[in-house]
Every structure is written in structure tokens, then in C-alpha cells.
N, C-alpha and C positions, 0 to 999 in steps of 0.2 A: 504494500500500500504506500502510496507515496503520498508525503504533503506537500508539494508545490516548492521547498526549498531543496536547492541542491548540493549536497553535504558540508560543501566550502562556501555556504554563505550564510551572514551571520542570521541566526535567527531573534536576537533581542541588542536591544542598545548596548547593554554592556556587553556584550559581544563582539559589537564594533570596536567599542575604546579597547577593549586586549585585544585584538585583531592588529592597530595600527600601533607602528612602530614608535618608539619614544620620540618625542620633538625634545631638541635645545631651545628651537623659540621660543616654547610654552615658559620656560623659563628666565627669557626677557622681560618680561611686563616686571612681576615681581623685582627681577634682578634691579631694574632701573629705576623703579619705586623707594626701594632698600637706597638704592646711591645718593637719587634725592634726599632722603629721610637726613642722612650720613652726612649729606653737604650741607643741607639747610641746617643740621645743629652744628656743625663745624663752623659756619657763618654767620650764624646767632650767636654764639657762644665769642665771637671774634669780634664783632660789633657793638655785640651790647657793652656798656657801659655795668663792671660789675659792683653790686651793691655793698659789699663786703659783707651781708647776714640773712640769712633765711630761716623760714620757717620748718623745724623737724619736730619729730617726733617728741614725744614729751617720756623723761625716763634716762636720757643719756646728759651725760656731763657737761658736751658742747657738741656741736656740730660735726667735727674730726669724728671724736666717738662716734655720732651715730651713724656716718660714713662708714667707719672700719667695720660697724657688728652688722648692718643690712645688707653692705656687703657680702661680708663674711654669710649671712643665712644664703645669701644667692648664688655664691661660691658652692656653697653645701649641697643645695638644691641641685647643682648644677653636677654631681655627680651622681644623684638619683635619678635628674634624667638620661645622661649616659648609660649610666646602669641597666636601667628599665629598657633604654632604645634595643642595647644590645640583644636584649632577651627578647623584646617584640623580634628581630630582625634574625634571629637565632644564631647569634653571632656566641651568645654564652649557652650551651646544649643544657636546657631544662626538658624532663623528659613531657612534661603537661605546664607550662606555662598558663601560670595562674590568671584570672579572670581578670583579674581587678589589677594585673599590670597595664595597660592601658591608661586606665584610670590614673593610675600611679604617676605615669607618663606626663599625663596633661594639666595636674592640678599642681605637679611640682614643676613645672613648668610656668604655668602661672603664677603660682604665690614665687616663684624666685623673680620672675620679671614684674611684678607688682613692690616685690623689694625695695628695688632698682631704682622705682621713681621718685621717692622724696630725694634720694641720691644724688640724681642725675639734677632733680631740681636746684638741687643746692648747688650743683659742681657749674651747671648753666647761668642762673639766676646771682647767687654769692660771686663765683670765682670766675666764668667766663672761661674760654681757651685760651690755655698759659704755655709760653713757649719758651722761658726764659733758663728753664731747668729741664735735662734729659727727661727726667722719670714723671715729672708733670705734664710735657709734651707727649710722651707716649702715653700715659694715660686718658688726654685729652682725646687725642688720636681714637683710641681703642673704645672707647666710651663712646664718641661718634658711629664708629664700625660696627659696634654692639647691635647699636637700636637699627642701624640701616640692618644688618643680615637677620634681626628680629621680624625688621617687617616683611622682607623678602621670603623668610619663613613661612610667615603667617599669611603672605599670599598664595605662594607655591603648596600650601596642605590640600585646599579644594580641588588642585587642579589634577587633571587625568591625563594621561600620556608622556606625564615629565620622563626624563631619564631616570632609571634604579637609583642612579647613585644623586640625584638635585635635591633631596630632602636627609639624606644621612650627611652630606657636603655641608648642608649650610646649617645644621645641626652642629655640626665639629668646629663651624665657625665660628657661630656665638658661644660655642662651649670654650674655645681659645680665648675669645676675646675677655670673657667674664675672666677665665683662670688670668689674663693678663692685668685684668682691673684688680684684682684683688690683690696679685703681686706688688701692682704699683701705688697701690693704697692704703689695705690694709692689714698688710705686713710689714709694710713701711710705718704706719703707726705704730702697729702693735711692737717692733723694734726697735722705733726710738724716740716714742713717745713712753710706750709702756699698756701690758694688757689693762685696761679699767673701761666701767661703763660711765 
């Protein structure tokens, strides 16, 4: 009995989207969004006029402190998401990967980038982009790169046809970027300033 389809054609939509081969395009929209994102706070952060104080969190010491420890949770977070990708991606052999790693995935993912923002606020709005010290210049740098390969992330999840590798890449890049912000943050306080809240 035959249905009208002939073996090599797809019979539902998502049959088409795995049918066709990975596009790189699909991964310009986002990529060029992510640059924007990247240049626009690199230019913000370069013009504006810094105020020398902002508003954080209420609990830590000064400002620096609350830099170093939200960091530091997004720093943390930011190996649960690794963790978790690997085993979604079966890169660590679990023999039944648990339900609720997914989950695990996407909430540590969020509360470490929700961290990030009084952070960023402060580093934008307080300090502006400082170039007059290595370790402040690259952190300036990286903290740009962050939120551009966040956004470019966060557009490139929706999409269907990307390449295997366009979402574990730019996963590894904000995963760099944050371990680089923390380096040049805070371990730098916690070092010479001293661990306190």
C-alpha cells in the first residue's frame, strides 16, 4: 500500500530541518547582534562620563566586595553549566542522565548571568572603560565580550540548522570570558585586598 510519499521525502516539518545540512549563516544574525551588544558597551563604557559610585546590593562592605562575591557566585555557576552541558552532550558517559539536568542547565545559567548585572552596572555606570592598567583593560575588554557572546547565545538556542559545534563554541566562550573576569577581578581583590564581605 502506498501513501503518496516516496521514501526520500520528508514526510513532516521537522523532517525537513534534519534533512538540511547545517548553515554558518544561521549563525550571523546572532553572531553580529552579540558584536553590536560588545561594541555598544565598549563605547558606553568609553564615553560616558564615570560617576565614581553606584548602587549594589545591600550586605557587602563596598562596592569592590560586592564585585568580587557576585562574581565569584557567576564564576561558580559557571562551572555547573559546563558540567551539566557536558553530560547533556555526552561528553561525561552517564549511563541514564538525569531528568532535571537540563533544568540544571538553564537556571544556572540564568541566576549566574543575573549575577552579573549589578556588576556590570557598576563597572559601566561607577568606572566606565579603563585602559590605563593591563589587568583593568582586559577586564574591560572581557566584560564587553561576555555580554556580546551572551547575546549571540541567546539568539542562536531557537535556531535550527546551526552547525553541531555554534552552541557548545559560544558556550566555551562566555564560559572563558567569565573565568577571565573573575581572574581579573576577583582574585585580584580577594589577593590584595583581602577575602571579606
Amino acid at each position: 500500500m502506498t501513501t503518496g510519499h516516496r521514501p526520500e521525502e520528508p514526510t513532516s516539518p521537522h523532517t525537513v530541518l534534519l534533512t538540511r545540512p547545517p548553515s554558518l549563516g544561521k549563525l550571523m544574525v546572532p553572531l553580529l547582534a552579540g558584536g553590536l551588544v560588545a561594541v555598544a558597551l565598549g563605547v558606553y563604557g568609553r564615553v560616558h562620563t564615570p560617576t565614581g559610585f553606584a548602587v549594589g546590593p545591600a550586605g557587602f562592605s563596598g562596592p569592590l566586595a560586592m564585585k568580587a562575591w557576585l562574581t565569584t557566585g557567576a564564576f561558580l555557576l559557571a562551572f555547573v553549566q559546563v558540567g551539566s552541558a557536558l553530560v547533556m552532550y555526552g561528553r561525561i558517559p552517564v549511563p541514564r542522565p538525569p531528568a532535571w539536568i537540563g533544568g540544571l542547565h538553564r537556571w544556572s545559567g540564568r541566576a549566574a548571568f543575573l549575577l552579573t548585572i549589578p556588576v556590570a552596572f557598576h563597572c559601566l555606570y561607577a568606572l566606565g572603560l579603563q585602559y590605563d592598567v593591563a589587568r583593568v583593560l582586559v577586564h574591560s575588554l572581557l566584560g564587553c565580550f561576555f555580554y556580546g557572546v551572551f547575546v549571540a547565545k541567546m539568539l542562536a538556542l531557537p535556531r535550527r540548522g546551526l552547525p553541531a559545534w555554534g552552541l557548545p563554541v559560544l558556550g566555551g566562550l562566555a564560559f572563558t570570558a567569565l573565568v577571565g573576569l573573575w581572574l581579573t577581578s576577583s582574585l585580584w581583590f580577594f589577593t590584595a585586598i583581602g577575602v571579606r564581605l
